[in-house]
N, C-alpha and C positions, 0 to 999 in steps of 0.2 A: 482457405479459411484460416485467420488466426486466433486460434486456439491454443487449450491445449487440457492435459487431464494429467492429475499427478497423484501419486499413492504413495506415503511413505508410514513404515511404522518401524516404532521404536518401544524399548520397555516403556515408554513413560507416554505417548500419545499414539493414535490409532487414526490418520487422519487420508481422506479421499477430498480431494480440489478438484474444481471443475473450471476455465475461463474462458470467452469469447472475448476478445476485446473490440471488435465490430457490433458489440449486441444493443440493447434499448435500460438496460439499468433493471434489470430482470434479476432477483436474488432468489437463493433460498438456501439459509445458512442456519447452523446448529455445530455450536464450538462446546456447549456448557458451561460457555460463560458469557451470561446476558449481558454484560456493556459491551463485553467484544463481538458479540453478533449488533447491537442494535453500530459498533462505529463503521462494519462491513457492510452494514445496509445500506449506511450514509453511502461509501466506499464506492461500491455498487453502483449505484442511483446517480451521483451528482459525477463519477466518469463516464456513467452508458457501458459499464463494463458487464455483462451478466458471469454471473458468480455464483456456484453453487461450494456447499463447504458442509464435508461431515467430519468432527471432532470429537474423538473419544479420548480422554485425556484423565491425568489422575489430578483430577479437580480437589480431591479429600487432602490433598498436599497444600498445595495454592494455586495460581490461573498462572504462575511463571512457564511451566513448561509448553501449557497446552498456547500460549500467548504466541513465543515463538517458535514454536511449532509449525504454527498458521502462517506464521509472519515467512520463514522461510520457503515454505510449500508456496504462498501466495508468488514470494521474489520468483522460484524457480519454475510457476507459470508464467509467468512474465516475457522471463530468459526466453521458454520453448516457446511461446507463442510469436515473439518478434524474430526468430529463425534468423535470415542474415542480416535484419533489422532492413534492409532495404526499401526505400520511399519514404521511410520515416522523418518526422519532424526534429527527431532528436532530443531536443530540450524545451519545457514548457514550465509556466510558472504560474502562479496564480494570486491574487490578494483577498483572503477572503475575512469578511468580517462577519464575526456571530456577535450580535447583540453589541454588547462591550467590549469585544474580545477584536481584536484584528491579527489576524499571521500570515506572514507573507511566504509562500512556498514554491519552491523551484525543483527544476529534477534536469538531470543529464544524462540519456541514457547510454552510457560512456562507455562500459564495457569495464569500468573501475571501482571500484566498493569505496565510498565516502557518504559518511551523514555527519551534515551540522544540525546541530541539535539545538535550537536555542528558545527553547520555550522553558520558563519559569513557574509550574504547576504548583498553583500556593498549597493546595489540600494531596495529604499522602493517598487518601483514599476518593472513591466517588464510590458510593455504594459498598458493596465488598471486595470493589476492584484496585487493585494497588497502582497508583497512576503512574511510579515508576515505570511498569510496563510498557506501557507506550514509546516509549527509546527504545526498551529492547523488541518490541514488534518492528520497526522502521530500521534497526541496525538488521537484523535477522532479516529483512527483506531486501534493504541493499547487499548485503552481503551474497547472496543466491541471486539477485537481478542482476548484480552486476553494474549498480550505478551511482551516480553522486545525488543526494535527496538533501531538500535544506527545509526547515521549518523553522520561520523564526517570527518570535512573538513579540506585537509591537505595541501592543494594546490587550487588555485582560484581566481580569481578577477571578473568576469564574473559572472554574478546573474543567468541569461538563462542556458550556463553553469553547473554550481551550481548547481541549482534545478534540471538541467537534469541529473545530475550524481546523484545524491540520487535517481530520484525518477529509473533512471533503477540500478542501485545499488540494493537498495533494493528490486525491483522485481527480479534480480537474486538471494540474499542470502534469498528469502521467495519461488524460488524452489526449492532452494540446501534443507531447512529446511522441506516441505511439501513432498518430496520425501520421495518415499517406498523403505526401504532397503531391498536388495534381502533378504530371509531366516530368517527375522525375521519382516515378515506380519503381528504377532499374537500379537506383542510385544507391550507395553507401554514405550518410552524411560525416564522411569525413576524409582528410587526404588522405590517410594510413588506407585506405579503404577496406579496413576492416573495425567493426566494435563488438 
């Protein structure tokens, strides 16, 4: 089974993860902060990843900590659940277009901490969400998964948009990448044979 279950606390968030990455897009998340639950749902849903997420965080602050918090918890189920990554795809990508918005998204699950970040988010907020965030959720996930993630926007005006196309973007090119290739189960996809 690849899974995996993670618990971390810190003075500033309180957070239990749950991930199957074999599942049907099964959620059920509660971060306390509504746009970052509804982009984990997308998350969820549009990789088949099933996701469960409890976040207690000091929200009376801002959504900064409890943001990557998650983001790191999420990278470091990732990490546990690919074990020696073996049969994996390795790298997968995706072009996903919302509305007006187009971003083109890639992922290598490399064993290397890298995020190109190239989206141009016109509006600082969407809600009471500060859209900066969004980099630092996807740096704090590479950085714990241990991989190279690109998001880059080629079309767009729209913030909501935007962030929606990354964030189910790159939940499809991270299950094109976490798929097992038929007949080669056993396999490491790289020479090093190890990531």
């Amino acid at each position: 089974m690849r899974n995996a279950t993670i618990q971390r606390t810190t003075t500033e968030t309180d957070i239990s993860l749950s991930l199957e990455l074999d599942g049907t897009g099964r959620y059920d998340i509660q971060t306390g902060c509504g746009f970052l639950d509804h982009m984990l749902q997308l998350f969820a849903r549009h990789g088949r990843f099933d996701l469960t997420i409890r976040c207690k965080g000091d929200t009376w602050v801002d959504y900064h900590h409890t943001v990557e918090d998650v983001g790191i918890c999420l990278g470091q189920a990732f990490r546990q659940a690919l074990g020696e990554m073996r049969g994996i795809a390795r790298y997968g990508n995706f072009l996903l277009p919302m509305d007006e918005s187009l971003v083109l998204c890639a992922v290598d699950l490399s064993g290397r901490a890298a995020l190109g970040w190239g989206m141009e988010l016109p509006a600082a907020k969407v809600g009471d969400f500060d859209t900066e965030l969004c980099k630092e959720f996807w740096l704090a996930f590479v950085r714990s998964c241990l991989c190279s993630l690109h998001a880059k926007q080629l079309a767009g005006e729209n913030t909501h948009h935007l962030i929606e196309a990354a964030f189910k973007g790159l939940a499809r090119a991270l299950a094109q990448a976490v798929a097992i290739q038929p007949g080669q189960e056993e396999e490491i996809p790289s020479t090093k044979g190890l990531l």
